[in-house]
C-alpha positions as semicolon CSV with decimal commas, in nm:
position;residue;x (nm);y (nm);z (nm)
1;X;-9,160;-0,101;-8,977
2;X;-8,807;-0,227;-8,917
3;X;-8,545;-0,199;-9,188
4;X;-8,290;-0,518;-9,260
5;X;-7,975;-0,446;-9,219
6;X;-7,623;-0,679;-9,352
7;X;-7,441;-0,813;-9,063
8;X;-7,096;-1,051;-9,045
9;X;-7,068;-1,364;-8,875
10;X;-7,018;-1,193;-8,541
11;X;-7,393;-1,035;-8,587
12;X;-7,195;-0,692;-8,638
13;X;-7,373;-0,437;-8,897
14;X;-7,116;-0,392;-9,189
15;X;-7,080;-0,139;-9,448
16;X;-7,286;0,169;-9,491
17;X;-7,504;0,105;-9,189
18;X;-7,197;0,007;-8,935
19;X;-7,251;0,313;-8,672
20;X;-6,896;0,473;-8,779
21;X;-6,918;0,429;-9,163
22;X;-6,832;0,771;-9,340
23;X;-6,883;0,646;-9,660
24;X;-7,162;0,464;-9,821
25;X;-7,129;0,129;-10,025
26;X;-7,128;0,321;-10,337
27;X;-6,867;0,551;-10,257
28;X;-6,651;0,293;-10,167
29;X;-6,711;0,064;-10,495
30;X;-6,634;0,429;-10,669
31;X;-6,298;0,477;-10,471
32;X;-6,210;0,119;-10,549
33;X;-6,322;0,212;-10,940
34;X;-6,109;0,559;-10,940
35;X;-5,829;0,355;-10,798
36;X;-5,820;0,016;-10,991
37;X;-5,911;0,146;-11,359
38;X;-5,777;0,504;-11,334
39;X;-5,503;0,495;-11,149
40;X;-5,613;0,799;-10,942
41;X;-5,370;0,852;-10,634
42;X;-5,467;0,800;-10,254
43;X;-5,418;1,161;-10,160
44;X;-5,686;1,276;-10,509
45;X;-5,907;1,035;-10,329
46;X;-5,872;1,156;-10,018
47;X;-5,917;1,489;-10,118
48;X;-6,233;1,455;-10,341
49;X;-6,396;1,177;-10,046
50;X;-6,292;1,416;-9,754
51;X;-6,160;1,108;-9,512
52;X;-5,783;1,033;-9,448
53;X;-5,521;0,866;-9,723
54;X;-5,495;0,560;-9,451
55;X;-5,868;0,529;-9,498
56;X;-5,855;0,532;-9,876
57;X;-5,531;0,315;-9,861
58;X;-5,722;0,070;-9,644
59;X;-6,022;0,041;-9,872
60;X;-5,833;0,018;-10,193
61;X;-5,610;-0,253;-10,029
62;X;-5,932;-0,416;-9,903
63;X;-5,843;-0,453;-9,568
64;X;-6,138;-0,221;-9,455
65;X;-6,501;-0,242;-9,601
66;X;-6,437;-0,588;-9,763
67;X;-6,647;-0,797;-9,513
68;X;-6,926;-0,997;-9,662
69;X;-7,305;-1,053;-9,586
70;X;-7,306;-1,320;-9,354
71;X;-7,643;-1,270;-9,269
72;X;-7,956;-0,973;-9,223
73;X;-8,048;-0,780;-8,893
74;X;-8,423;-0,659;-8,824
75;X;-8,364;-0,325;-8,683
């Protein structure tokens, strides 16, 4: 049975089930959470998430993992 996957307008899998993704969706909405309400600092989140500050500093900034669903992907 093939499994849907989110793509972008490009027909490029985003998010959790892009090939490189580290993190899933709901780590990232966490690290977003952690950062936005509690203040918590890159380097705490990098720590605790085990990728790099730059990748923390890029979610939190939204200039990675902020793509939306353009449309699905049988896979």
């Amino acid at each position: 049975m093939k499994k849907q996957v989110p793509v972008n307008e490009k027909g490029y899998r985003i998010g959790q089930h892009h090939h490189n993704a580290v993190l899933t969706d709901p780590d990232v909405e966490l690290v977003r959470i952690l950062r936005e309400r509690d203040g918590k600092p890159y380097g705490w989140l990098a720590l605790k998430f085990e990728v790099p500050k730059s990748t923390i500093a890029a979610i939190c900034q939204y200039k990675r993992r902020a793509q939306t669903i353009a449309d699905w992907k049988a896979v």
